[in-house]
N, C-alpha and C positions, 0 to 999 in steps of 0.2 A: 504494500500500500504506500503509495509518495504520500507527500505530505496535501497534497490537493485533486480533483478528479474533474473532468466535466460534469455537469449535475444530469444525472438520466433520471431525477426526480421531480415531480411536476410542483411541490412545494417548496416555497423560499423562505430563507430567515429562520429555520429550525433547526433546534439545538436541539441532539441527541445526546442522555446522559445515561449513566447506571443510577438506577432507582435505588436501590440498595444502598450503595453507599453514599455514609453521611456526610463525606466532604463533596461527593458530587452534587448531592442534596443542596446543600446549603451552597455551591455556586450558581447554582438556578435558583436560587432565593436570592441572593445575593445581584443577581443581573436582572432578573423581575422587578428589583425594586429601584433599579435605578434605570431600567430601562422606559422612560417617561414617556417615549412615542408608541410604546407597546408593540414595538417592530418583531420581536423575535417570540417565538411558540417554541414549546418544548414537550418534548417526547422521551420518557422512560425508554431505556432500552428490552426492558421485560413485558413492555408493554404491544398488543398485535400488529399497530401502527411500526413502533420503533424497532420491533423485529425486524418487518420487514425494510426499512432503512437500512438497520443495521449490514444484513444481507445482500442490501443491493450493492452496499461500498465494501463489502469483503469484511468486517468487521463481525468478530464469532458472537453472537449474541448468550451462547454461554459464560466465555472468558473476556470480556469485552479489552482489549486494550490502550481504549481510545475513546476519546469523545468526539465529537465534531458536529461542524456547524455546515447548513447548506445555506450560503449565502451569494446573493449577484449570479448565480447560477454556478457555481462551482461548489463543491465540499472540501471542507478542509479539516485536518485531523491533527490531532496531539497540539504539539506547541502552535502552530498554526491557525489551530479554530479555537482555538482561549484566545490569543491576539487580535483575531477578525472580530470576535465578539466584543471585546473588552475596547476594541479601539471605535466600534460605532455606540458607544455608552455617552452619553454626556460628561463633558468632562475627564473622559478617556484618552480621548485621542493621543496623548505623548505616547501613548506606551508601542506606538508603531517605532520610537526608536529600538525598540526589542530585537526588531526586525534584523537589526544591525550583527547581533550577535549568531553568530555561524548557526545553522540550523542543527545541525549534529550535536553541538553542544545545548541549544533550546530542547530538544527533542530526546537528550540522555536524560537532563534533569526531568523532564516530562515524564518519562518512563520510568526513572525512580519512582518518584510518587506516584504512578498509575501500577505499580508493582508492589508497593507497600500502601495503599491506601487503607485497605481492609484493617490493618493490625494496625496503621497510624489513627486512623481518622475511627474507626467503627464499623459497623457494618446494622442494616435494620433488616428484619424478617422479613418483612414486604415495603414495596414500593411507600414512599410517603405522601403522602393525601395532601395536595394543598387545599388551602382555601379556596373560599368561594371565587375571591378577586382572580385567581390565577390560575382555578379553574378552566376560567373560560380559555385560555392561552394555552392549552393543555392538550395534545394530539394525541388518541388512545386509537 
């Protein structure tokens, strides 16, 4: 998987995450709430929707490795699609100097923590519920 794909998917702006875990959790809380134009939807990866996303870019929906965003018609993954997301956030936008830092190096650290997240961060039994608000922004 490169770090980006042409998009063969007919949705834009969505963020595919692991439900499960609580630091992916909480970066989809985290970008919900500052995402003020409510441009970006988000999709559990355990979810029938996100399966099949997950599927369509090669990402194992058992062991998921990756997150990624389908955005401007491309998907992008690991270090990649946290930057695409975080740089169209209000008030975001520096962080495209990230960009600057070798991708191999963005994308080791990325996979450390996509490799320890479970024993770092937690893990929950099932996906977590949001709210009513964010709900609606919710693709199952």
């Amino acid at each position: 998987m490169t770090s980006r794909a042409k998009n063969p998917w007919p949705d834009d702006d969505v963020i595919l995450y692991d439900g499960v875990c609580v630091f992916c959790s909480r970066w989809v809380r985290i970008v919900a709430a500052r995402d003020v134009k409510r441009r970006f939807r988000f999709t559990a990866i355990q979810s029938g929707y996100g399966t099949r996303l997950a599927q369509a870019f090669g990402i194992n929906p058992e062991d998921p490795d990756t997150n990624a965003v389908v955005h401007g018609g491309e998907a992008f993954f690991k270090s990649d699609a946290a930057l695409t997301v975080l740089s169209n956030l209000p008030g975001w936008s520096w962080v495209r100097v990230l960009y600057a830092v070798p991708k191999p190096l963005r994308d080791a650290m990325y996979g450390l923590v996509a490799r320890n997240r479970y024993r770092i961060f937690g893990k929950y039994e099932e996906c977590f519920v949001p709210d009513a608000e964010m709900r609606a922004r919710v693709m199952e």
